[in-house]
C-alpha positions in Angstrom: 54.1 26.7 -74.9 57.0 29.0 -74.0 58.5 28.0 -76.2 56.0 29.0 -79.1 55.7 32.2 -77.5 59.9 32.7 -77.4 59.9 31.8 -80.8 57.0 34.5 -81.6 58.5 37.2 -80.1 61.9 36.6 -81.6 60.0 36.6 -84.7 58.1 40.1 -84.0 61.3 41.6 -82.8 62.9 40.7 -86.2 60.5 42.1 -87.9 60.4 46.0 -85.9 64.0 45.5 -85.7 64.6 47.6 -89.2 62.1 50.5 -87.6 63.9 51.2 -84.5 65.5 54.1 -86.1 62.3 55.5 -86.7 60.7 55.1 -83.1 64.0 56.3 -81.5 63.4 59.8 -82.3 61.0 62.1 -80.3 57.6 62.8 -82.3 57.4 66.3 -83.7 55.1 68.4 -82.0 51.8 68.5 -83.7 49.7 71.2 -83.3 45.9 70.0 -83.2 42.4 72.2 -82.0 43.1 70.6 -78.7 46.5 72.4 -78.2 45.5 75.7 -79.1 45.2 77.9 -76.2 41.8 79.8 -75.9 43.6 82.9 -75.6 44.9 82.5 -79.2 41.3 82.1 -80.8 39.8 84.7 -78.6 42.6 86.3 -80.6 41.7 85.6 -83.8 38.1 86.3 -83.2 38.4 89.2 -82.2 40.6 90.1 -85.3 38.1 88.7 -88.0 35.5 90.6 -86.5 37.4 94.4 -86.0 39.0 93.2 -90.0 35.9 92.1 -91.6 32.6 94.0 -89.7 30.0 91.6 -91.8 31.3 88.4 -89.5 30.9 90.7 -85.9 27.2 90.1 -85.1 24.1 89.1 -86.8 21.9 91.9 -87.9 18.2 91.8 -87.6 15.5 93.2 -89.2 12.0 93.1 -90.3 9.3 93.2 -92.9 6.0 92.1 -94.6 8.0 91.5 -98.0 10.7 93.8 -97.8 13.3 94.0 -95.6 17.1 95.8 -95.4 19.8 94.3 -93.7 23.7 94.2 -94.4 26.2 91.0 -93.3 27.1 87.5 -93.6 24.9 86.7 -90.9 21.7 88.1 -90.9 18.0 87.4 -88.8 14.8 88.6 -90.1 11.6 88.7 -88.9 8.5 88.4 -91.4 5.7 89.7 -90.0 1.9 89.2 -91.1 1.7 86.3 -92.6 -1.5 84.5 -92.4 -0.4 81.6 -95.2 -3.0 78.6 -95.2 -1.6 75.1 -94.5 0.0 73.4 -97.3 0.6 77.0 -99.0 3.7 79.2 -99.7 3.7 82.9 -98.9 4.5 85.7 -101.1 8.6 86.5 -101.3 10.2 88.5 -98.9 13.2 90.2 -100.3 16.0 91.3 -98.0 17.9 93.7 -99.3 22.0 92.9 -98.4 25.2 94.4 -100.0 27.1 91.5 -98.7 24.7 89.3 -100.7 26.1 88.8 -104.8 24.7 86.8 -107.7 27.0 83.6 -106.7 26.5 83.2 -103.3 25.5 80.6 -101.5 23.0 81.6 -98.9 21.2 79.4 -96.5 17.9 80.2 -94.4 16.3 78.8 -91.6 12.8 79.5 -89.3 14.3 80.0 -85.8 11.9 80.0 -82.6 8.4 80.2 -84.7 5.8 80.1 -81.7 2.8 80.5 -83.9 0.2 77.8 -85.3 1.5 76.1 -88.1 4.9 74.7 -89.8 7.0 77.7 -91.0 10.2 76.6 -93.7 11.5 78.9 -95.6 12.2 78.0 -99.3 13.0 79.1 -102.6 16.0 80.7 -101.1 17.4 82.9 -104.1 20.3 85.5 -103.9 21.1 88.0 -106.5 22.8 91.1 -106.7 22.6 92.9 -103.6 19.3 90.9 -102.4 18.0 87.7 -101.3 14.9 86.4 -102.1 12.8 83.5 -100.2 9.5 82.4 -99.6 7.8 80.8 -96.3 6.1 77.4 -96.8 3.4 76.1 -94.0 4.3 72.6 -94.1 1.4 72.2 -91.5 -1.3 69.7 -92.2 -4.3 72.1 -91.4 -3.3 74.6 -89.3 -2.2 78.3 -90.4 0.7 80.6 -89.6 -0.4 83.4 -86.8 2.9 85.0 -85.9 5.9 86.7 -87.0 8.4 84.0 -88.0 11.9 84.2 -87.3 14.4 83.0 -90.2 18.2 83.5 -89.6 20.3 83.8 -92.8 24.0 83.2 -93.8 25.7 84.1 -97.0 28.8 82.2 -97.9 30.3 84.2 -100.5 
């Protein structure tokens, strides 16, 4: 048995023998999200949002079917809607300059305490406006509060 295992490890050290060179040096320094001091991204953080305003803070608004906001991030709050289950309301349109024709922008119901299921859909940007409709999703009950859908535009 020691034998085998002599004769296996002479065998193993043959074969890293020809990469010793390349273990013998010191690995470079790799910089990964774990080595980045917090400092540094408060940093950068705090640059993105004084060099580009739109990223800073979400900006909230409100509205039956119309509704102004300006940024990439954006919160509104449709209020009034008393859409049956299984029905989609009429469109709210948010009115954004950040918002253009090719943008990609992605909505969401946040925090709905109401009766119902509230999910926005239809989501549809254009030139300076975004579009959307909310669907009740519920199986009979209907929407009785202001629903809460947060918006980003990736541009």
């Amino acid at each position: 048995m020691k034998r085998l295992l002599a004769a296996a490890l002479a065998v193993v050290s043959l074969l890293l023998a020809p990469m010793a060179p390349a273990f013998a040096a010191p690995l470079a320094y790799v910089n990964t999200p774990m080595d980045t001091p917090q400092a540094l991204v408060n940093t950068v953080v705090s640059s993105l949002n004084s060099t580009h305003p739109a990223f800073a803070v979400p900006v909230t608004c409100s509205g039956t079917t119309t509704a102004t906001c300006t940024g990439l991030r954006f919160t509104v709050s449709v209020t009034g809607l008393t859409t049956a289950a299984g029905v989609t309301s009429a469109s709210m349109a948010v009115t954004d300059t950040s918002v253009t024709a090719s943008s990609m922008v992605v909505c969401q119901a946040l925090g709905y305490g109401g009766t119902g299921n509230a999910q926005p859909v239809n989501v549809v940007p254009t030139a300076n406006t975004v579009t959307f409709q909310i669907q009740n999703t519920h199986a009979s009950a209907a929407l009785n509060a202001t629903v809460p859908v947060a918006c980003f535009v990736y541009n």
